[in-house]
C-alpha positions as CSV (number, residue, x, y, z in Angstrom):
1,X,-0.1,-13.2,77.1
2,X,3.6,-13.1,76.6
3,X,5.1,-10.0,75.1
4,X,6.8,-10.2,71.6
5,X,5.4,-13.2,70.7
6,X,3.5,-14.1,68.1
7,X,-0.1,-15.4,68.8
8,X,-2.2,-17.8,66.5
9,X,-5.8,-18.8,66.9
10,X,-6.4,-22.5,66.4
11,X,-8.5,-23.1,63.3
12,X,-10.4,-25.9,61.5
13,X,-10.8,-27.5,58.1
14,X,-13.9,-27.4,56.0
15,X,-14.8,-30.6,54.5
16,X,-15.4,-30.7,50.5
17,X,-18.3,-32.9,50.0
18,X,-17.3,-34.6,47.0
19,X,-19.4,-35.3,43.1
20,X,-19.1,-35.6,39.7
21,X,-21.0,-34.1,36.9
22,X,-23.4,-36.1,34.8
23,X,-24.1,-34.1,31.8
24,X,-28.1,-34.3,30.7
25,X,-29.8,-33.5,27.7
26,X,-30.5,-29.9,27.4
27,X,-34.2,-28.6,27.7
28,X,-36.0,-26.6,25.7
29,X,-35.2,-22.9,26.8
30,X,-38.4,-21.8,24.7
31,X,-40.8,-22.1,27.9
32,X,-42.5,-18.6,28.9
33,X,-41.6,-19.0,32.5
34,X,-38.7,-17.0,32.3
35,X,-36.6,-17.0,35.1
36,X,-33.6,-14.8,36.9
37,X,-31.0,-16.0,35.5
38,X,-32.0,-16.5,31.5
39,X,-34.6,-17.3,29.1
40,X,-36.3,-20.1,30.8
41,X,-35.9,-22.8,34.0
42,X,-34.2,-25.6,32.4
43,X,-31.1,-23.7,31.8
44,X,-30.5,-21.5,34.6
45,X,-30.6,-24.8,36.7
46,X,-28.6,-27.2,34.6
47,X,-25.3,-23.6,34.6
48,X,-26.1,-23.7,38.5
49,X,-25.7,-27.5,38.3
50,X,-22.2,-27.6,36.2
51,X,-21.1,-24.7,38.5
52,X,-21.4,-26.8,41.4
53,X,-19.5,-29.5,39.8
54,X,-16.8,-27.1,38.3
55,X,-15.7,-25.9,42.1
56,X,-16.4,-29.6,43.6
57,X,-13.9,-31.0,40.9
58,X,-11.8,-27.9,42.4
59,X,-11.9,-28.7,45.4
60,X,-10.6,-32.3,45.0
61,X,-7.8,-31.7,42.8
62,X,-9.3,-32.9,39.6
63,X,-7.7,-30.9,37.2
64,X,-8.9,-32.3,34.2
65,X,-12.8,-32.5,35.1
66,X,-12.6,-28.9,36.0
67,X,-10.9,-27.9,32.8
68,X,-13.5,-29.6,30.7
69,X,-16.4,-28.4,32.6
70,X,-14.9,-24.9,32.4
71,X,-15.1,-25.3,28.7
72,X,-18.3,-26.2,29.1
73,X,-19.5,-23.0,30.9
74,X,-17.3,-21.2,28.8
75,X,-19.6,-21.7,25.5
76,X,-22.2,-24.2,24.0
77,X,-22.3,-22.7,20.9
78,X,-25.8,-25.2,20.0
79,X,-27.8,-23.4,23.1
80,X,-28.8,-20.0,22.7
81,X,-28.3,-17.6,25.3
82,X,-25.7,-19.9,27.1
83,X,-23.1,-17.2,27.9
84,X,-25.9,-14.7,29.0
85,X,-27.1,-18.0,31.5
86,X,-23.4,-18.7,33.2
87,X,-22.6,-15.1,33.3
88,X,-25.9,-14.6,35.4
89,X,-25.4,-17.7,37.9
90,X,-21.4,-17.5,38.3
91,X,-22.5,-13.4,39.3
92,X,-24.9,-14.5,41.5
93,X,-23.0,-17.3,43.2
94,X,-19.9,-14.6,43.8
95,X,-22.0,-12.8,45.2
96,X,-23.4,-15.7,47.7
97,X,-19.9,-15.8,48.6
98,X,-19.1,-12.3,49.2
99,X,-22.1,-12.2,51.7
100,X,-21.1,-15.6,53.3
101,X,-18.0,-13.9,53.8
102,X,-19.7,-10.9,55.5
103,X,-21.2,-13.1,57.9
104,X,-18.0,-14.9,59.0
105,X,-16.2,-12.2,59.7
106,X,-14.1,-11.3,56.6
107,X,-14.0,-7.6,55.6
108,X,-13.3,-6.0,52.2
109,X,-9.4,-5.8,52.3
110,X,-9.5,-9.1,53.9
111,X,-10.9,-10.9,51.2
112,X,-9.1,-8.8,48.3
113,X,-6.2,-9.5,49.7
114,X,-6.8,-13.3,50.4
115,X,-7.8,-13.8,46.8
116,X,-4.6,-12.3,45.3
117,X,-2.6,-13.6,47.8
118,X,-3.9,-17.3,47.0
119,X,-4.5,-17.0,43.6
120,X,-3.0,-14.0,42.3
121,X,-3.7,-10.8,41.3
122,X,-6.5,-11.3,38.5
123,X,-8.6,-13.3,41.6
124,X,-8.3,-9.9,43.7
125,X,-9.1,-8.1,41.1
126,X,-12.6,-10.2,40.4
127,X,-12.7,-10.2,43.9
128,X,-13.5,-6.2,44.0
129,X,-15.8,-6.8,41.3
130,X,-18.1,-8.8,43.2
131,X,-18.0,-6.7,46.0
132,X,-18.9,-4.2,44.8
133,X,-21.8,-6.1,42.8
134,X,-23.0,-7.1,46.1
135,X,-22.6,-3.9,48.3
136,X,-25.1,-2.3,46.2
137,X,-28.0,-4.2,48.4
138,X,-27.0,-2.4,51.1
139,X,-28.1,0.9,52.5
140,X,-25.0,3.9,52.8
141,X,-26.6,4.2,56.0
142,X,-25.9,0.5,57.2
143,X,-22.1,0.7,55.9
144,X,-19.6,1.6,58.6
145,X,-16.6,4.1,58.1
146,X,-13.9,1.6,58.0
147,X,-15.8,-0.4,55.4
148,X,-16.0,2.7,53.3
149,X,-12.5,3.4,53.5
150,X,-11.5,-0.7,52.6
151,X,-14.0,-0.3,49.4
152,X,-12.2,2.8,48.1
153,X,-8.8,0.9,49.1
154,X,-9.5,-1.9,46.8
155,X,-10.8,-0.4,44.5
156,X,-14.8,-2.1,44.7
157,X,-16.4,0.0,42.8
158,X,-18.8,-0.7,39.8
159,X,-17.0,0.4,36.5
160,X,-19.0,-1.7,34.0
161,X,-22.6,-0.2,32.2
162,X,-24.4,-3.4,32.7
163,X,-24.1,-6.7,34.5
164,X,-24.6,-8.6,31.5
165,X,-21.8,-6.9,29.9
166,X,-19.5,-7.7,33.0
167,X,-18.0,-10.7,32.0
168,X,-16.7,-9.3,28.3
169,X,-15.6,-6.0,29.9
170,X,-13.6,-7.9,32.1
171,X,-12.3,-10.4,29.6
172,X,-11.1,-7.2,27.7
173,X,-9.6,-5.5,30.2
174,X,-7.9,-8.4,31.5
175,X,-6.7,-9.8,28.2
176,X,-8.0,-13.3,28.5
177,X,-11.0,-15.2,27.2
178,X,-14.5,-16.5,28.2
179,X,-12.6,-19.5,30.0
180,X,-10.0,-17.8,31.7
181,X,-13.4,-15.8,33.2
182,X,-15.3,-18.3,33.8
183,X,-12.1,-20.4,35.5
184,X,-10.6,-17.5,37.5
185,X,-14.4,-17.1,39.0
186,X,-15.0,-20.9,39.8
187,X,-11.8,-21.2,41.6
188,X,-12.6,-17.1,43.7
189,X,-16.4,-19.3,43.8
190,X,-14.8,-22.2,45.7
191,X,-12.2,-19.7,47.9
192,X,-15.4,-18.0,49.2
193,X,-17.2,-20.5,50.2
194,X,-14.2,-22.2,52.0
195,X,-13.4,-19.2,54.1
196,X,-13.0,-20.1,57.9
197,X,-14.7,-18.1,60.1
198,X,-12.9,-15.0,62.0
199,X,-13.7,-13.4,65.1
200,X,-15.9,-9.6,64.3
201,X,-14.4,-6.8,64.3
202,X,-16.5,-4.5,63.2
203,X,-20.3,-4.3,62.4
204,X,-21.2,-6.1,58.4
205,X,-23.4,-3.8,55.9
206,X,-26.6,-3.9,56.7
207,X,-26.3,-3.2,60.3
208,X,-27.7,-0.5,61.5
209,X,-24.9,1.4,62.9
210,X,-26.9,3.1,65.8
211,X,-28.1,0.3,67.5
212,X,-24.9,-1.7,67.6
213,X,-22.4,-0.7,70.4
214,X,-19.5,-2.3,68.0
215,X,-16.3,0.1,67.6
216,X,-15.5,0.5,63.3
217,X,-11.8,1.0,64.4
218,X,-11.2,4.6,63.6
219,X,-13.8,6.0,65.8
220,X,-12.4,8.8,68.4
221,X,-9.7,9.3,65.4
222,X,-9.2,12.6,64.4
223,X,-8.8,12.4,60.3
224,X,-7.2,15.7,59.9
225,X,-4.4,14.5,62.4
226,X,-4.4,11.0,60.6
227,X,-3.5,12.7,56.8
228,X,-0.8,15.2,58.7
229,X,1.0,11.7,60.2
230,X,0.3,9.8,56.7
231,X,2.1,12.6,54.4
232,X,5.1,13.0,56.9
233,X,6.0,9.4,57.1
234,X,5.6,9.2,53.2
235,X,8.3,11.9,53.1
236,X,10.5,10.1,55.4
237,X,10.1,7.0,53.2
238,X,11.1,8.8,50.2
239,X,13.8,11.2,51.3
240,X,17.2,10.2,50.8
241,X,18.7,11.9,53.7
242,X,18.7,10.4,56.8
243,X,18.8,13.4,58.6
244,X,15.4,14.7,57.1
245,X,13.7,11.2,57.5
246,X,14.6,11.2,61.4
247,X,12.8,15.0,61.8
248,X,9.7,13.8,59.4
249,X,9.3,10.5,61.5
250,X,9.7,12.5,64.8
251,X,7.3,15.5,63.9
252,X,4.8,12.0,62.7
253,X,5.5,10.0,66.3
254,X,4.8,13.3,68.2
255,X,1.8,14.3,66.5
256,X,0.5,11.0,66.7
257,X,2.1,10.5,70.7
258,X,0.0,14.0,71.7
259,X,-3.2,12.7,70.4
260,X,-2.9,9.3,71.9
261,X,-2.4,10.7,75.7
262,X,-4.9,13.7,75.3
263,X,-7.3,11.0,74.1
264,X,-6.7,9.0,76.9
265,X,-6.7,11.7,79.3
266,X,-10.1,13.2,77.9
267,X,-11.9,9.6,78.0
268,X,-10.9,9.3,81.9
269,X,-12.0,12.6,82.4
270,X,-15.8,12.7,80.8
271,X,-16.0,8.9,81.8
272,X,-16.8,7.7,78.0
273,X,-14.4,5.3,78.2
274,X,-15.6,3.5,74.9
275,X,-14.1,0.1,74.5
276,X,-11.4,-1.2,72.4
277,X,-11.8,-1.5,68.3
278,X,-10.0,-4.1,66.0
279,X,-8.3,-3.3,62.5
280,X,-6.4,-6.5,60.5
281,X,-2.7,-5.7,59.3
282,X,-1.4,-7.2,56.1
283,X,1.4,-9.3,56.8
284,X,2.9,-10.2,53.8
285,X,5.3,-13.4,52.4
286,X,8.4,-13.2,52.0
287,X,10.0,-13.5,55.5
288,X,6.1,-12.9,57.0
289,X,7.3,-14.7,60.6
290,X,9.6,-12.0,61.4
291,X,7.5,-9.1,60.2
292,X,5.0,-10.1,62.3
293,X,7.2,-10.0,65.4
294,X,7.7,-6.8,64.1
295,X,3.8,-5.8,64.4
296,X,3.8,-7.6,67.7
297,X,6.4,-6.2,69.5
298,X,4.9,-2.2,67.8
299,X,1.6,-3.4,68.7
300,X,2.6,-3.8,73.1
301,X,4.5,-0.8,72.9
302,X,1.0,1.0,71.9
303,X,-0.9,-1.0,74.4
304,X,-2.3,-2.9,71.4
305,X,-2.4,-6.9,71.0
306,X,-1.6,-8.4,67.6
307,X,-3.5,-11.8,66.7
308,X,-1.4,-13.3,63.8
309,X,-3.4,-15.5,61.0
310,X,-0.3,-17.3,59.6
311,X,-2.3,-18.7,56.6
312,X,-4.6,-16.1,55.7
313,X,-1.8,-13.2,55.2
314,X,-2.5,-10.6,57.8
315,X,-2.9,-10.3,61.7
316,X,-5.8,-8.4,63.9
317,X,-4.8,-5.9,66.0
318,X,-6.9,-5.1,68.6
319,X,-6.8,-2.1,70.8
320,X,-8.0,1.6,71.7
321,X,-8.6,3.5,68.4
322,X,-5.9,5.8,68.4
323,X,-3.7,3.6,69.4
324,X,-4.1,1.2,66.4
325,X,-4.2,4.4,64.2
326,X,-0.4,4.7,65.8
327,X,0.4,1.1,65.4
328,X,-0.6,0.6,61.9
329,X,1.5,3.6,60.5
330,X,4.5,3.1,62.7
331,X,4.3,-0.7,61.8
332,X,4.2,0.3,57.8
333,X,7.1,3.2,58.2
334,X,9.7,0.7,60.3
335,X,9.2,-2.1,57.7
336,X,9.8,0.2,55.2
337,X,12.8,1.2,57.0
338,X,14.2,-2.4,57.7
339,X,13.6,-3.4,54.2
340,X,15.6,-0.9,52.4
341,X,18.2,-1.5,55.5
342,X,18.0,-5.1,54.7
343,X,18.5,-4.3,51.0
344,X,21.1,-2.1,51.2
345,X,23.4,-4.8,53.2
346,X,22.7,-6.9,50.0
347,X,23.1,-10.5,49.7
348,X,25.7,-12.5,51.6
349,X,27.7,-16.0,50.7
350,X,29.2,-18.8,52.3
351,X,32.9,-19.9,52.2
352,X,31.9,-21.8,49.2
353,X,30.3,-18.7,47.1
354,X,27.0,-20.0,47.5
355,X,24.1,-17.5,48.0
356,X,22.4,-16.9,52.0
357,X,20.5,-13.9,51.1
358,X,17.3,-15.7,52.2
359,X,18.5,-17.1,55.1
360,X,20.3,-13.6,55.6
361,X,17.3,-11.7,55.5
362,X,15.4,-13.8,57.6
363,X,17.7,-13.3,60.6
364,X,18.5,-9.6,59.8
365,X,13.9,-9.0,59.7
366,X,13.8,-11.5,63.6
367,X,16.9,-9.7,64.7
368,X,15.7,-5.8,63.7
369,X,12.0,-6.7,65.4
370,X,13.4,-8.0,68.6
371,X,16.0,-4.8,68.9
372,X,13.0,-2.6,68.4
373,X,10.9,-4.6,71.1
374,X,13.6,-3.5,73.2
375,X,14.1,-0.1,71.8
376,X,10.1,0.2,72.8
377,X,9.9,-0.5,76.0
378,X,13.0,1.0,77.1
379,X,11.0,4.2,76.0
380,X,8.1,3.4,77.5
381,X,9.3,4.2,81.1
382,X,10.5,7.5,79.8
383,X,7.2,8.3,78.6
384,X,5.4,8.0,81.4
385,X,7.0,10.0,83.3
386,X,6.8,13.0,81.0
387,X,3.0,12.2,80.4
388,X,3.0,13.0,84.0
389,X,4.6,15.9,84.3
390,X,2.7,17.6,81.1
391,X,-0.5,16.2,83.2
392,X,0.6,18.3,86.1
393,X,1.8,15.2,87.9
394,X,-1.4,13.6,87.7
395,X,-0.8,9.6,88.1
396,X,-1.4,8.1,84.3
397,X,-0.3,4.5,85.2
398,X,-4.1,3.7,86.7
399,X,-5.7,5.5,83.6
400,X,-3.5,3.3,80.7
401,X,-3.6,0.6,83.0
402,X,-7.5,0.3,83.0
403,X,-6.9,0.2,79.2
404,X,-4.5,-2.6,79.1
405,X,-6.7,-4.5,81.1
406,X,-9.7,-3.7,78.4
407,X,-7.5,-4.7,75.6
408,X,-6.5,-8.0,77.5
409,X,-10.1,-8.9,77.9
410,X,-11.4,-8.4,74.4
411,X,-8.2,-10.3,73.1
412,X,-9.6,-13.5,75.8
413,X,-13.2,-13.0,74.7
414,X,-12.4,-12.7,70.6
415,X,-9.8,-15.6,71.1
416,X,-9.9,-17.9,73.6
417,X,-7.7,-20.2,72.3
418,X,-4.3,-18.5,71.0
419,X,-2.0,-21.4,70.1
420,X,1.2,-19.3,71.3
421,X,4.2,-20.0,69.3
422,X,7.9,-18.7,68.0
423,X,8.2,-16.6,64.7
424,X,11.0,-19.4,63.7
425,X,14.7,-19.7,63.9
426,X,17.8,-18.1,63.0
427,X,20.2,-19.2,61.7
428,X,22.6,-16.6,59.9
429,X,24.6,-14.9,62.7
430,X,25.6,-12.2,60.2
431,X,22.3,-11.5,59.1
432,X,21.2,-10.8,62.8
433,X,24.0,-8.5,63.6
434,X,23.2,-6.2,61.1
435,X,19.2,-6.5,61.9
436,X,20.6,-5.3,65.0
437,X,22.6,-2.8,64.1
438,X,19.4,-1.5,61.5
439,X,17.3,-1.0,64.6
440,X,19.7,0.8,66.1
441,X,19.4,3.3,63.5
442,X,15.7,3.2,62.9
443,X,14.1,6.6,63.2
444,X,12.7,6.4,66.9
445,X,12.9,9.9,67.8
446,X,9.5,10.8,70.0
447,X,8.8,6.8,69.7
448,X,9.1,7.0,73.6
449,X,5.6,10.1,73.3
450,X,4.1,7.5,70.8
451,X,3.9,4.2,73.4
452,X,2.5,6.6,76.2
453,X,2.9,4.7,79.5
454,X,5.0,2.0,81.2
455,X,3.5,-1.6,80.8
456,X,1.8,-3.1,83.6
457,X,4.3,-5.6,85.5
């Protein structure tokens, strides 16, 4: 695979099957066959019905079916119990579609963050609610460490009394009505249930955890080491003297550097080489080709590969879990330093006084990632051969090399067809100059401890 270059695994559309809603005569509810989701059969069945037909007319672009048969969801004020009926069924279909994203890949953060990203905040929001609705079928025991650690993230957590009463305490806390609820979940309905499949990176709920040989990402990681790193580079970000930010980052690169190697080192040693672990990276819009450069080219230097998923928002990084502990807080610090870099240059205009700060800002982000690929490598040599002489001037190169070559192989196995292409052109000359410049001011000091070995030729 090509170093700094952004990867992309092929993917396929899902077909919408497409319908339209005949309305019937409702039944009588009064039956004494009471079912799941409300007083009797009839109803349950024709709310599962219209529900269907609310995210088909979705799905096809029918704007005006699907705001009618919202409204329709929303309230029939001539059958009792209505509300109580489509707040049961649209529950229990987002929580279909939280599991159906379980078993295609998608974890917590993943589908939080595709939700807001597609449809905006409120969608992410309802997103957490149903994930949390639907992690309660599962035991604590089958629920790995990183899955914990997303739910907390997002916030998936059940803050209502009763599940009846979800749909008004959301409405209230939201500031919208039974139809912006009922609209906002038919459209995170019909995202669910169009997710495309993603390669696993971890084991879903319900696994149990000893019996599958599956990595959670943030195994081998030690936690204490992981909060001193996280607090310094949060100082660094926030300081506004450079001077202070260069000593925070380097104290963060070494402490993270030192537990890298030794990790390495130990693994060779007892033979419990374990096997490489995958984490996914938010890569956010605006100017999202050139940051993910940017995790590519921090993601080789760590002996990590980056996979990115242009359209879903993030990429997967896979690697040894250390080193994507290193990656994914390096990554998050250099952004944060390029974009108040990029900032600070402020906008630029042509001879004619018209605005390039996009076009600016897109060179400055492809120019500061490729002087930082260098910047990387260039310290990688130097890093080897101190590792070696703190090891006693024990060889590394065939201990990180047998690492590489792991990392390789579970990038080929989770995606065996990476469409390979560009980030995108530049094409404001001043805008890379001062990327350039940026990088060569980024706080690197002890980067060359953090990427550990030379690359494999």
């Amino acid at each position: 695979m090509p170093r700094g270059q952004v990867t992309e695994p092929r993917t396929t559309g899902v077909a919408v099957r497409k319908a339209w809603w005949r309305p019937r005569q409702a039944e009588s509810s009064s039956s004494s066959d009471a079912g799941p989701c409300g007083p009797g059969p009839s109803l349950p069945d024709e709310a599962e019905e219209l529900m269907t037909e609310t995210v088909r007319a979705l799905a096809r672009g029918d704007d005006a079916a699907f705001r009618l048969l919202v409204a329709e969801l929303a309230d029939r004020p001539d059958v009792p119990g209505w509300t109580l009926v489509t707040g049961r069924c649209l529950a229990a279909r987002l929580r279909r579609g939280v599991t159906l994203a379980w078993e295609r890949g998608w974890q917590p953060a993943d589908v939080v963050r595709y939700a807001a990203r597609r449809r905006g905040p409120r969608h992410g929001r309802l997103a957490a609610d149903a994930i949390a609705a639907e992690m309660r079928a599962y035991s604590a025991a089958t629920v790995a460490a990183q899955w914990r650690e997303q739910l907390a993230l997002v916030g998936a957590e059940v803050w209502w009394e009763d599940d009846d009463e979800h749909p008004d305490a959301w409405c209230d806390r939201e500031g919208t009505d039974r139809a912006g609820f009922v609209a906002c979940g038919a459209e995170l309905v019909h995202l669910l249930e169009g997710l495309p499949r993603l390669a696993s990176i971890g084991p879903p709920p319900g696994t149990p955890l000893r019996e599958t040989p599956v990595r959670d990402g943030f195994e081998g990681v030690d936690q204490r080491m992981l909060g001193k790193v996280r607090a310094l580079l949060a100082k660094a970000e926030s300081t506004e003297f450079p001077e202070e930010a260069e000593a925070l980052s380097a104290r963060a690169q070494e402490l993270i550097a030192r537990h890298s190697i030794d990790h390495a080192l130990l693994a060779a040693e007892t033979g419990d080489l374990g096997a490489p672990a995958g984490r996914r990276v938010a890569v956010d819009n605006p100017y999202d080709a050139p940051k993910a450069v940017l995790l590519t080219v921090v993601a080789d230097a760590n002996r990590c590969r980056a996979v990115w998923h242009r359209e879903l928002g993030f990429s997967t990084v896979l690697g040894f879990p250390a080193d994507l502990a290193a990656v994914e807080m390096l990554f998050t610090s250099l952004l944060v330093q390029a974009t108040a870099a990029m900032v600070h240059a402020g906008p630029r205009r042509d001879a004619r006084g018209r605005s390039r700060t996009r076009s600016f800002r897109h060179a400055f982000l492809n120019a500061y990632a490729a002087r930082i690929g260098e910047r990387l490598r260039d310290a990688a040599g130097e890093a080897a051969n101190r590792a070696a002489a703190d090891a006693g001037g024990k060889d590394l190169l065939p201990v990180l090399a047998a690492r590489d070559l792991a990392v390789e192989k579970a990038v080929d196995a989770m995606f065996p067809n990476l469409a390979k292409g560009r980030a995108g052109s530049v094409s404001n000359y001043e805008g890379w100059v001062a990327g350039r410049a940026a990088a060569d001011l980024a706080s690197l000091n002890g980067r060359s401890e953090v990427s550990g070995a030379a690359r494999r030729s």
